[in-house]
C-alpha positions as CSV (number, residue, x, y, z in Angstrom):
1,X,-10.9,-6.9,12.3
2,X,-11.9,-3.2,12.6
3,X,-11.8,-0.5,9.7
4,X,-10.7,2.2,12.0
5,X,-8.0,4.8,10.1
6,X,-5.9,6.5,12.1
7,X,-3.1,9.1,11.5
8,X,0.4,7.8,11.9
9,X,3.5,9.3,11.6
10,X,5.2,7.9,8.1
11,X,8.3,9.1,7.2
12,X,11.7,8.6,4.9
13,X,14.8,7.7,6.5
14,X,17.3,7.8,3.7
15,X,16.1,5.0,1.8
16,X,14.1,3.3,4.6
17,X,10.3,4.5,4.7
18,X,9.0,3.7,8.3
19,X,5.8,3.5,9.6
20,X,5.0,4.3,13.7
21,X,2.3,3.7,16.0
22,X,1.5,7.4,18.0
23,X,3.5,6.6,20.6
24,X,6.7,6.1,18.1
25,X,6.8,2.4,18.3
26,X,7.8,0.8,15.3
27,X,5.0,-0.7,13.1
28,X,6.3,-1.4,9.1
29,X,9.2,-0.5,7.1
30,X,10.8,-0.8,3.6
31,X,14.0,-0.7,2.2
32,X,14.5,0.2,-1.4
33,X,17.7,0.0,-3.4
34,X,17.3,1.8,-6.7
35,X,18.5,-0.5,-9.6
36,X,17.9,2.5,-12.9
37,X,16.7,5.9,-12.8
38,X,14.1,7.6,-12.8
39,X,12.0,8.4,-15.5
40,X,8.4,10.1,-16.2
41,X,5.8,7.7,-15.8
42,X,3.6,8.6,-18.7
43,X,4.8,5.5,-21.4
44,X,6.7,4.0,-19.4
45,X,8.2,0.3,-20.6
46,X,8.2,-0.7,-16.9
47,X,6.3,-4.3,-16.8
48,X,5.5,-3.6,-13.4
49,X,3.7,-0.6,-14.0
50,X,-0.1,-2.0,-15.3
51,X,0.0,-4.6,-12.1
52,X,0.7,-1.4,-10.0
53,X,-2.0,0.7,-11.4
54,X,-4.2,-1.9,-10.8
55,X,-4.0,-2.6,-7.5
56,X,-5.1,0.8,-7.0
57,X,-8.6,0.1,-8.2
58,X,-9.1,-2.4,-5.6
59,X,-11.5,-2.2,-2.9
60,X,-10.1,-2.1,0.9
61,X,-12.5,-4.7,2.6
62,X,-13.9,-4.3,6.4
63,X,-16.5,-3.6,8.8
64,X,-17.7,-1.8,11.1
65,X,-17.8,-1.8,15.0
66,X,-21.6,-3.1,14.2
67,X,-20.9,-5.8,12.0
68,X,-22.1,-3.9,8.8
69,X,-19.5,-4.5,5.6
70,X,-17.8,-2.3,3.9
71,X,-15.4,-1.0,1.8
72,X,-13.0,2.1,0.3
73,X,-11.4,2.7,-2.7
74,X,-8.0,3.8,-3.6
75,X,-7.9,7.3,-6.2
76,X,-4.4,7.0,-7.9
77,X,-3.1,9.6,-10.2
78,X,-0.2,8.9,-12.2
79,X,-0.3,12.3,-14.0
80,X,3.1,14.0,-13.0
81,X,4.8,11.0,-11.4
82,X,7.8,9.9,-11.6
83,X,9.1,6.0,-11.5
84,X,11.9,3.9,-11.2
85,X,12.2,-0.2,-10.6
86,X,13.9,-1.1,-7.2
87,X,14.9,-4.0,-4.9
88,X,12.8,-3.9,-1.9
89,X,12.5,-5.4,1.3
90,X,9.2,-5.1,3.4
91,X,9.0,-5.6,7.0
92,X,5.9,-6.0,9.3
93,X,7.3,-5.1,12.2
94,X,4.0,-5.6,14.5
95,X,0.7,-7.3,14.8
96,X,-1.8,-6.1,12.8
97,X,-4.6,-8.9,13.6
98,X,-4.9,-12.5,12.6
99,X,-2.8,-13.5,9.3
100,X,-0.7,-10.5,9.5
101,X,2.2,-10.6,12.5
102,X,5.6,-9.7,12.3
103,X,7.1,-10.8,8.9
104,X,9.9,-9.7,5.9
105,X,9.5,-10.0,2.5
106,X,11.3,-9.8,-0.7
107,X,10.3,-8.0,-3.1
108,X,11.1,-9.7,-7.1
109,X,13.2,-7.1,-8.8
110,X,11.4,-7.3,-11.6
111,X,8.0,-6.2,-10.0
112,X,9.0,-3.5,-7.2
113,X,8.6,0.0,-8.2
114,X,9.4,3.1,-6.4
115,X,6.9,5.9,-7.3
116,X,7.4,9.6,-6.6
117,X,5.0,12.5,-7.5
118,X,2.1,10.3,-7.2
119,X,-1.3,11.9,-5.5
120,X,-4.0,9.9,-3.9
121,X,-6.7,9.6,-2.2
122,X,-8.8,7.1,-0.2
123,X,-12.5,6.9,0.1
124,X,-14.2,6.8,3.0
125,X,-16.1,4.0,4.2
126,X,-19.0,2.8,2.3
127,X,-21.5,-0.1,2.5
128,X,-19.9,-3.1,0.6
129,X,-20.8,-3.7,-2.7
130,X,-19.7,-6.8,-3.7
131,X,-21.9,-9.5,-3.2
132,X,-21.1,-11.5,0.0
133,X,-20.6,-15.6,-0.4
134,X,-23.7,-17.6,0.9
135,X,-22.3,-19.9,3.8
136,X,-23.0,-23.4,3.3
């Protein structure tokens, strides 16, 4: 698996977010059905919201075209956002390497959250620094 990024076009259709390949093929897309409204998200009693948060401090593994590790890092920024819980379906609509074909998911009501207002930010690559498993 590469780390290449590459611009896509990503996009809101009503309440469908889609994701393309450049030459407008279909690639991911989510559904989300609002089930309260929203609310700032500065004390927010959303359950949700700590496991969401924290998925943003993990690194994005991968390596490059020499074989070298490494990794990125998501900047969130909650500061003026805006959130609101959701039912959600996820569909990968193509292959994105081994392990991640063409598949749907549900999303548990009680853990989907649709943020708006939110700014980020990801790093560019860096050499990994996590330690890598000895091989036995």
């Amino acid at each position: 698996m590469r780390f290449a990024k590459r611009m896509v076009p990503m996009e809101w259709l009503g309440e469908t977010f889609v994701v393309s390949d450049e030459r407008g093929g279909l690639l991911a897309h989510a559904t989300t059905e609002p089930l309260a409204s929203w609310c700032q998200i500065t004390g927010s009693p959303l359950r949700a919201l700590a496991g969401t948060a924290a998925l943003g401090g993990l690194p994005v593994f991968g390596h490059r075209a020499d074989g070298s590790l490494v990794e990125s890092r998501f900047d969130w920024d909650f500061a003026n956002a805006w959130i609101r819980p959701v039912r959600a379906i996820v569909s990968v609509d193509a292959s994105f390497g081994h392990g991640l074909g063409p598949r749907q998911s549900h999303g548990s009501p009680a853990a989907c959250l649709e943020v708006s207002g939110m700014r980020w930010r990801l790093s560019w690559p860096e050499p990994q620094r996590w330690p890598t498993p000895a091989r036995t």
